[in-house]
N, C-alpha and C positions, 0 to 999 in steps of 0.2 A: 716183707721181711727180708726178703733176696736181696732187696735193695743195698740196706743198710748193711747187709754182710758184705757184699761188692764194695760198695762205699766206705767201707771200714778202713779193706786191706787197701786202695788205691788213697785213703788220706794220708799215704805214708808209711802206715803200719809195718813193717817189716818183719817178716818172722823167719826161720830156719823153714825148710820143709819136714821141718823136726818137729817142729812145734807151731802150731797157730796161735795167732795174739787173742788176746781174751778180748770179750767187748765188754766195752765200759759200760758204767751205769747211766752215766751221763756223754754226750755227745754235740760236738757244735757243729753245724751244718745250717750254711745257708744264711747266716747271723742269725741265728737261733739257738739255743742250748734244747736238745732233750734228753728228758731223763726216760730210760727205756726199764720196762717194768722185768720184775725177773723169769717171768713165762716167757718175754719177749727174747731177751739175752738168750735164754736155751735155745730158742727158734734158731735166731742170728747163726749164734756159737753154731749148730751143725753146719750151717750153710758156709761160716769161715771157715773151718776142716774138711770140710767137702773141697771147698778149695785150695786148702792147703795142699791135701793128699793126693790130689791128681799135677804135679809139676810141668805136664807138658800145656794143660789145658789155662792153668794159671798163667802162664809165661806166655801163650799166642792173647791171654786180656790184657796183659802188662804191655806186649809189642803190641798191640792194636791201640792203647790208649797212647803210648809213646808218637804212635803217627797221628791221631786224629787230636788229640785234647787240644795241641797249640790250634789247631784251625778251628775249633768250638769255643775256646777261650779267647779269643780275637771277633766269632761274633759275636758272643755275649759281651763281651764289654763296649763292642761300639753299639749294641743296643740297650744296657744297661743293666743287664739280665747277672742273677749272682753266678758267683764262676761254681758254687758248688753244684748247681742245677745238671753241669756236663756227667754227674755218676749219674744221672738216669738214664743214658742212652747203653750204658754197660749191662742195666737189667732190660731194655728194651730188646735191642737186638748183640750186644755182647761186638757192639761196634762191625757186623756182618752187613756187607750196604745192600745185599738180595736178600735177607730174614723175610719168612714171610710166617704167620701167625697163622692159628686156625681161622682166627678171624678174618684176614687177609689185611689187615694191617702190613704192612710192607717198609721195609728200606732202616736205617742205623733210629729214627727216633720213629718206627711202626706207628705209623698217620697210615688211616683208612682212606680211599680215593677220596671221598667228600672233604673229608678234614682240609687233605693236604691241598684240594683245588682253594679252600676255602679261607685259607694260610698265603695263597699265592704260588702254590706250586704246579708245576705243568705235570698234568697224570693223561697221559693219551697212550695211543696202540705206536706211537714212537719214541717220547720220552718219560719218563718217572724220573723227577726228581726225587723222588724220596729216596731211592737210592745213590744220589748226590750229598757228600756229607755238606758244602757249603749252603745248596739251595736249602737241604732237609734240615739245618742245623737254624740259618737264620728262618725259617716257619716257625721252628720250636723255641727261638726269643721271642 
């Protein structure tokens, strides 16, 4: 559900810190239309005024996708991958390239050591790429 709240506000949405945008009934993502049911909307909706109402924290996700997105949307397209797929790394680790999870999923798109060896990433006691948005970004196309 986080997702789609993150996803919401970074499609553009723009709101006052007055007011949060409402989420729609319907939504296109991904070249997909969906229609989100209205228990779902409530979920979302808190999670957009959650973000709304804390300004400072809103504004370090807006300057963190402003620096990473052109370098995620550069590997997605030269791997074919749709550009809307880059809002999942904003619920993953909120674009933090040291995020570590309880699980210990690690770095901007939290790949577990196995995954990310198995993706092509270098996970040793010298480098983790996962915490490399380029290396961690083309795993995740």
């Amino acid at each position: 559900m986080r997702f789609f709240a993150v996803a919401l506000i970074f499609f553009g949405v723009t709101a006052s810190y007055a007011q949060a945008p409402v989420v729609p009934h319907k939504m296109h993502f991904a070249d997909m239309t969906l229609a989100i049911r209205d228990e779902a909307r409530r979920e979302i909706q808190k999670d957009v005024d959650a973000l709304v109402r804390n300004p400072k924290y809103f504004d370090q996700k807006v300057e963190r996708a402003k620096r990473y997105f052109p370098i995620i949307n550069q590997i997605f397209a030269e791997e074919n991958v749709p550009e809307d797929l880059k809002y999942l790394v904003l619920q993953e680790s909120s674009l933090v390239a040291d995020a570590v999870s309880v699980s210990n999923a690690v770095g901007f798109w939290q790949f577990k050591d196995f995954t990310a060896i198995s993706m092509g990433l270098r996970v040793d006691s010298h480098i983790d790429e996962r915490m490399n948005i380029f290396s961690a970004s083309r795993g995740a196309a």
